[in-house]
C-alpha positions as CSV (number, residue, x, y, z in Angstrom):
1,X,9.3,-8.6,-40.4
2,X,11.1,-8.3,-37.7
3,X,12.7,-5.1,-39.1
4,X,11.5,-2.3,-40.0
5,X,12.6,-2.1,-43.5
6,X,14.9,-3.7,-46.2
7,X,17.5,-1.1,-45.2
8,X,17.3,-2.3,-41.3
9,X,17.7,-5.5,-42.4
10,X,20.7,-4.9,-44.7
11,X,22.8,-3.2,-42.0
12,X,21.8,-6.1,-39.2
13,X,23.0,-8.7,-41.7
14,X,26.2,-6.2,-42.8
15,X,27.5,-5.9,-39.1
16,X,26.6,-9.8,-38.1
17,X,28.6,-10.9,-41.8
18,X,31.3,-9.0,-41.0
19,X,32.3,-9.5,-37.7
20,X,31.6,-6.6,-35.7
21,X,32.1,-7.4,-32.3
22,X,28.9,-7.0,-30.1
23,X,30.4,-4.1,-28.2
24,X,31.2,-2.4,-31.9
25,X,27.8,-3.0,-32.9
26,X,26.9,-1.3,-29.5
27,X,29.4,1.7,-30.0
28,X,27.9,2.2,-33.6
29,X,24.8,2.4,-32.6
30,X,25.4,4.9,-30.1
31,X,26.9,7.3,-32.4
32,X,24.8,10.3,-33.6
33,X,25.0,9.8,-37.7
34,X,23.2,6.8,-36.8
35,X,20.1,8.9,-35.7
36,X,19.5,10.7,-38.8
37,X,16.1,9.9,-40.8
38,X,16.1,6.2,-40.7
39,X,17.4,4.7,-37.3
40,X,17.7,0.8,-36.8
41,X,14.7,-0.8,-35.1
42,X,17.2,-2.7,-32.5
43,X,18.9,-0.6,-29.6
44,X,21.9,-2.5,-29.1
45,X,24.1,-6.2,-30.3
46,X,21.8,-8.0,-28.5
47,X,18.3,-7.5,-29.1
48,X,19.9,-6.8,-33.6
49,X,21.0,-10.7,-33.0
50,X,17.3,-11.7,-31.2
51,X,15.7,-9.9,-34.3
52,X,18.1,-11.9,-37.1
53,X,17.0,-15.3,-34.2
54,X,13.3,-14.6,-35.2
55,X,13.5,-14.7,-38.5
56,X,12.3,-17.5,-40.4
57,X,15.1,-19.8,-42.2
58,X,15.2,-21.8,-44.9
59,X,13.0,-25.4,-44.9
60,X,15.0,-28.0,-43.0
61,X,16.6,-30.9,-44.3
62,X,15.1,-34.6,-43.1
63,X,16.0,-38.1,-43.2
64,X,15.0,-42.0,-43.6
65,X,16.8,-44.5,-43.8
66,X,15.5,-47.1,-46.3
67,X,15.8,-50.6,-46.9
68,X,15.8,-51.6,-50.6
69,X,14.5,-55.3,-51.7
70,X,17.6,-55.8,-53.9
71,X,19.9,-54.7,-51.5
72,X,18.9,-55.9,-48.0
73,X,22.4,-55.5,-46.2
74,X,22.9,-51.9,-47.6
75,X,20.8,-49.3,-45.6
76,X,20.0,-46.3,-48.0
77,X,19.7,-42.5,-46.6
78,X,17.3,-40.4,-48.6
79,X,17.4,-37.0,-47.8
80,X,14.4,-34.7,-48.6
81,X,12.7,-31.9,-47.8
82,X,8.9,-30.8,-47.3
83,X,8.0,-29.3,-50.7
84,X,5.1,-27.2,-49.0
85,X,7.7,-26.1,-46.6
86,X,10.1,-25.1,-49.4
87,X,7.1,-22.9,-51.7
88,X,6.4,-21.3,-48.1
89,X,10.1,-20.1,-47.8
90,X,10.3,-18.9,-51.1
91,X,6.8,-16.8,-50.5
92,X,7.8,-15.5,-48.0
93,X,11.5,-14.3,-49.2
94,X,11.3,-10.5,-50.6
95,X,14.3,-11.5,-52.4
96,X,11.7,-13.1,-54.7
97,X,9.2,-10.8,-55.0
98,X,7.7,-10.1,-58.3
99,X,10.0,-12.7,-59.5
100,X,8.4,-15.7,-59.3
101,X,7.1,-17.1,-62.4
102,X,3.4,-19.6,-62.0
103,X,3.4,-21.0,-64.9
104,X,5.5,-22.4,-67.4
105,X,7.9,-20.4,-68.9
106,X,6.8,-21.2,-72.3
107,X,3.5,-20.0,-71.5
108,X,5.0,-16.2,-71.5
């Protein structure tokens, strides 16, 4: 989800990556090899680029700013990120599919 397919996906990322120009990616889309078997889900630049927008992406980072009892003149930054956010993502990612392990791996 959104596309239709790892293969939809794959070309939408391809012509973003490389730097098709929106009216390429409209001109290639357009062109009849395109229509064989599999066709892209999107119809032109536009609505390919509001597909890759609704895609979920990876957890975001936060911040605090701490104040530590030995240091009281030296705010500290800690950086984290949610950890329940960060198994969701990698659920979710069919890069990872059938490859993540539950257990230890000396349990295997």
């Amino acid at each position: 989800w959104p596309y239709e397919s790892k293969e939809d996906w794959e070309l939408c990322y391809w012509l973003s990556m490389e730097g098709v120009s929106q009216g390429g990616i409209n001109r290639f889309r357009k062109l009849k090899w395109v229509y064989h078997l599999h066709p892209p889900s999107w119809k032109d630049a536009a609505s390919m680029y509001d597909q890759a927008k609704m895609m979920p992406g990876p957890p975001s980072w936060r911040s605090n700013t701490i104040i530590l009892k030995e240091a009281p003149n030296e705010p500290q930054t800690l950086y984290w990120c949610d950890p329940v956010e960060c198994v969701h993502f990698l659920f979710q990612n069919p890069d990872f599919d059938g490859g993540i392990a539950y257990a230890p791996s000396w349990v295997y």
